[in-house]
MMTF fields as JSON, N, C-alpha, C and O atoms, coordinates in Angstrom:
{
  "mmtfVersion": "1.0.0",
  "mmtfProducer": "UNKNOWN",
  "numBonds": 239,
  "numAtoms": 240,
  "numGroups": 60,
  "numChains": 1,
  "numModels": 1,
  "chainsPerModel": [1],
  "groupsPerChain": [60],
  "chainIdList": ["A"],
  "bondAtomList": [4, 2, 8, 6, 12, 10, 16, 14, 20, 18, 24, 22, 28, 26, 32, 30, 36, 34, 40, 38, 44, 42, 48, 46, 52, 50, 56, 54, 60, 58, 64, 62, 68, 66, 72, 70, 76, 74, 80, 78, 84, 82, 88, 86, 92, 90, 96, 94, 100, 98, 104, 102, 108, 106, 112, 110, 116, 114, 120, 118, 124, 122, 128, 126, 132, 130, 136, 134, 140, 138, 144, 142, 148, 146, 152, 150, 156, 154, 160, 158, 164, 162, 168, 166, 172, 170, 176, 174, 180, 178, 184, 182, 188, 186, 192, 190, 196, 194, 200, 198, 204, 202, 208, 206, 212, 210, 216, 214, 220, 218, 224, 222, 228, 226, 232, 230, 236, 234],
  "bondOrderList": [1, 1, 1, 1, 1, 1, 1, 1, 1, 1, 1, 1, 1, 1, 1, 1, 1, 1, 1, 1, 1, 1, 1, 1, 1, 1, 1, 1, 1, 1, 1, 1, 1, 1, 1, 1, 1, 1, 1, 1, 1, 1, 1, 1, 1, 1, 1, 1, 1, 1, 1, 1, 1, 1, 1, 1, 1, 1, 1],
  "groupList": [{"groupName": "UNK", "atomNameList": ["N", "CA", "C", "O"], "elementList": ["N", "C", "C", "O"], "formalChargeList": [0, 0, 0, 0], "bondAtomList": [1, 0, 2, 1, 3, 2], "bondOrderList": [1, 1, 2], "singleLetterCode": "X", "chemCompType": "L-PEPTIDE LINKING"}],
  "groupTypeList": [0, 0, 0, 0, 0, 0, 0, 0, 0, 0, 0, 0, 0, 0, 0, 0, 0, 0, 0, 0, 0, 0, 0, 0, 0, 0, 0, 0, 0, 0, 0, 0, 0, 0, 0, 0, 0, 0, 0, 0, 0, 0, 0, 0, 0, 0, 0, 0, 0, 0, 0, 0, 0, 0, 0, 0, 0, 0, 0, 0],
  "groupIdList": [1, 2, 3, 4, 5, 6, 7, 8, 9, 10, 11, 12, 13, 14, 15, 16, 17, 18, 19, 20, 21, 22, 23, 24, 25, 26, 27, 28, 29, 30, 31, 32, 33, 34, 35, 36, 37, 38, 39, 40, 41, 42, 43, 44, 45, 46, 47, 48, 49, 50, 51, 52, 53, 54, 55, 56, 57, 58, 59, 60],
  "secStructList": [7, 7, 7, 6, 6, 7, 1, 7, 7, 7, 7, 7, 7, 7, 1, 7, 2, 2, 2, 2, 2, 2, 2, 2, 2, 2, 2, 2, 6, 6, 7, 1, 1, 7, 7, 7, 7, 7, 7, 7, 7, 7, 1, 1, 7, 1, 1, 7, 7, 7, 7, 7, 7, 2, 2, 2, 2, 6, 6, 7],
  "xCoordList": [114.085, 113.324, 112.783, 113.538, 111.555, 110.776, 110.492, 109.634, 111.454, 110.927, 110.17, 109.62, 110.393, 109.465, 108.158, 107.592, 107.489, 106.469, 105.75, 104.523, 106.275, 105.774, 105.62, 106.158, 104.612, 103.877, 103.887, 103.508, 104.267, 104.202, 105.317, 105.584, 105.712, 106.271, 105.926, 105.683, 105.381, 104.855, 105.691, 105.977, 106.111, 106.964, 106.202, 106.1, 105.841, 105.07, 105.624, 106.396, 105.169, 106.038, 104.672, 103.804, 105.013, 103.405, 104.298, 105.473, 103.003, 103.66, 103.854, 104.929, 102.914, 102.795, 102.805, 102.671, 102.99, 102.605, 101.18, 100.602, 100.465, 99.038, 98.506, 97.305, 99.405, 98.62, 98.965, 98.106, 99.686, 100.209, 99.239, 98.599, 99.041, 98.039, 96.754, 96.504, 96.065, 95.321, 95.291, 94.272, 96.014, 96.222, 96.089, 95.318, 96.639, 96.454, 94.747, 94.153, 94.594, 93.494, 92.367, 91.511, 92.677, 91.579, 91.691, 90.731, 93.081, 93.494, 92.53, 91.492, 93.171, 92.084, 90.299, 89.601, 90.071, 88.57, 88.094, 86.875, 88.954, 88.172, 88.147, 87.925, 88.566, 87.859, 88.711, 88.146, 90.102, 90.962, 91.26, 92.098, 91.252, 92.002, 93.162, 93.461, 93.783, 94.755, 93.858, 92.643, 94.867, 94.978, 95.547, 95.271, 96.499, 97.533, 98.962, 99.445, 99.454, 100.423, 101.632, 101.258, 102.775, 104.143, 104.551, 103.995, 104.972, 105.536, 106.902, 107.274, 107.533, 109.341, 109.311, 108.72, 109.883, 110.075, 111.492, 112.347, 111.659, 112.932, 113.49, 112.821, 114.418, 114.935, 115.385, 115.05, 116.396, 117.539, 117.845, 117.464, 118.305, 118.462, 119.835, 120.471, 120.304, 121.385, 122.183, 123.366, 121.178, 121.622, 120.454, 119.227, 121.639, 120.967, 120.661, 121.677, 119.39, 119.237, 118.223, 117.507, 118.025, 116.872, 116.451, 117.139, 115.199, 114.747, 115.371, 115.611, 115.441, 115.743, 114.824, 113.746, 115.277, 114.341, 113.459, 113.81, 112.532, 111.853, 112.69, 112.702, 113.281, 113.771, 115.207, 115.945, 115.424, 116.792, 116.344, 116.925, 114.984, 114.679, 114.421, 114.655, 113.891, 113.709, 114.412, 114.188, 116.009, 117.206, 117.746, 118.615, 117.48, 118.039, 117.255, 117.492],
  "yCoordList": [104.997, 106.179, 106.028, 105.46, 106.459, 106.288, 107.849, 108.523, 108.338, 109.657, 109.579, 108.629, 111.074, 110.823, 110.575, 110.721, 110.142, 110.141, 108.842, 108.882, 107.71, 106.598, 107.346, 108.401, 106.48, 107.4, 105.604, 105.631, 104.372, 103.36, 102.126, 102.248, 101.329, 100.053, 99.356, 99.509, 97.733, 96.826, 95.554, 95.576, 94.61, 93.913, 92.433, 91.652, 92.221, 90.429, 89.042, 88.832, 88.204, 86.9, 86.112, 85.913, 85.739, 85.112, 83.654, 83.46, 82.799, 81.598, 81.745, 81.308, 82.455, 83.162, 84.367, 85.037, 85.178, 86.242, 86.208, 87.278, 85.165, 85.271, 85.215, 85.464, 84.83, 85.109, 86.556, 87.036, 86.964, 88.248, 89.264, 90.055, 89.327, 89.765, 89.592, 90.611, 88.679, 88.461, 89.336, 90.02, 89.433, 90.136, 91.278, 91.896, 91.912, 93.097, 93.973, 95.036, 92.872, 93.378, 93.679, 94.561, 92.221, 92.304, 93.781, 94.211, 94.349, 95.838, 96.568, 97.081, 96.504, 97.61, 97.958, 98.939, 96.495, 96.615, 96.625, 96.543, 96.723, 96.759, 97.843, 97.716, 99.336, 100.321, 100.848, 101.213, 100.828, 101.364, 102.549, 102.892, 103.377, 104.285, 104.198, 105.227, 103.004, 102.757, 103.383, 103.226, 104.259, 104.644, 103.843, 103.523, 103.545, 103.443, 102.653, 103.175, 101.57, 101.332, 100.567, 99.654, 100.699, 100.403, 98.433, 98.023, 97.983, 96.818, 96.722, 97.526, 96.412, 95.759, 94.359, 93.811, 93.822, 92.147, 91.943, 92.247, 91.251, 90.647, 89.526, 88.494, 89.513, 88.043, 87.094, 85.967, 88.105, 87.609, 88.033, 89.2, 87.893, 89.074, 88.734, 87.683, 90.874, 91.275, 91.578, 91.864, 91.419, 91.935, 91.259, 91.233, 90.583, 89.51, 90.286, 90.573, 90.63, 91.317, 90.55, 89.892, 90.469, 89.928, 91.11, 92.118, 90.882, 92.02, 91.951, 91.0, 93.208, 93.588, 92.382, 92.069, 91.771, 90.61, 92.033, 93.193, 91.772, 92.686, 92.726, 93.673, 91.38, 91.982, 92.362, 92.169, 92.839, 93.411, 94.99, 95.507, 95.603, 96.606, 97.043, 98.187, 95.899, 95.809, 95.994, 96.532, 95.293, 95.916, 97.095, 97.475, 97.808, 99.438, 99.956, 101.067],
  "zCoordList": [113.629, 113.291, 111.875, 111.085, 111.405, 110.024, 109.718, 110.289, 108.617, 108.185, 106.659, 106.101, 106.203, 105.068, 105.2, 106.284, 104.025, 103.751, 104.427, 104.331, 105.086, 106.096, 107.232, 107.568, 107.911, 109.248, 110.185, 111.356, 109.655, 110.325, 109.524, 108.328, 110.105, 109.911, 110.133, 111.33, 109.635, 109.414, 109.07, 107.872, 109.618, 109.224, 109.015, 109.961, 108.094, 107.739, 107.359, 106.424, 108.134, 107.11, 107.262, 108.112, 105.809, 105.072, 104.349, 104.036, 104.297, 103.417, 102.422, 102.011, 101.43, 100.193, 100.05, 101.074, 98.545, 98.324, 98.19, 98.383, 97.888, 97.694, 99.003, 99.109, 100.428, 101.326, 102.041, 102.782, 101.92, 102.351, 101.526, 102.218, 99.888, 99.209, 100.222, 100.866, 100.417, 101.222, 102.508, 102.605, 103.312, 104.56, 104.287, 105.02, 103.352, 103.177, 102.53, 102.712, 101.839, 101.503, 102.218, 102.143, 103.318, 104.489, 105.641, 106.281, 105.673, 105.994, 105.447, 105.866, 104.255, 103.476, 103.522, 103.781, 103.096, 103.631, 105.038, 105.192, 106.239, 107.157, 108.344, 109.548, 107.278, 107.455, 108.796, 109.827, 108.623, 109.762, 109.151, 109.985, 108.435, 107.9, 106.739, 106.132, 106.454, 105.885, 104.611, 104.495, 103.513, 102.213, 101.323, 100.167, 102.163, 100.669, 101.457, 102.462, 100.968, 101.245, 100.595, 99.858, 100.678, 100.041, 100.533, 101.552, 100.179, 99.785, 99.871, 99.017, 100.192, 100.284, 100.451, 101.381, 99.644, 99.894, 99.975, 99.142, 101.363, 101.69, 100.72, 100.756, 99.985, 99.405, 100.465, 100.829, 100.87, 101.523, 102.933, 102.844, 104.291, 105.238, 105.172, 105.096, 105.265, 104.914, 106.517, 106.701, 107.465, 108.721, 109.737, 109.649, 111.003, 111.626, 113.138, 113.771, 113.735, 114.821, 115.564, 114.809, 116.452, 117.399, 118.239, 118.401, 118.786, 119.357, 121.183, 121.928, 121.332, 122.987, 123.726, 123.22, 124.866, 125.715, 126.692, 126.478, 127.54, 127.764, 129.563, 130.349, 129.728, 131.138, 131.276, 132.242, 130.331, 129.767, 130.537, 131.49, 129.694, 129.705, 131.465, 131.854, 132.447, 133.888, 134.7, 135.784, 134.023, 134.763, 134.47, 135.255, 133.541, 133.9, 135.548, 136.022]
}
């Protein structure tokens, strides 16, 4: 769940910060609505999860 003042989650892995800079900017200019957005950079991962397989979801 995302409360507060975020309305989306975005999760990126870039080779660089200068290419991630990049990505984003190309967001910005290309006129989706995006305002304004926040930054978190992972160092390290603190917690190891993989996503649900989708025919996990088939057998309920």
């Amino acid at each position: 769940a995302i409360g507060g003042r975020v309305d989306y989650l975005m999760r990126v892995a870039s080779r660089s910060m200068a290419a991630y800079q990049d990505f984003m900017e190309g967001l910005l200019q290309a006129g989706l609505g995006i305002d304004q957005y926040y930054s978190l950079v992972v160092t390290k991962p603190v917690k190891s999860n993989s996503p649900i397989p989708l025919s996990a979801l088939r057998q309920r």
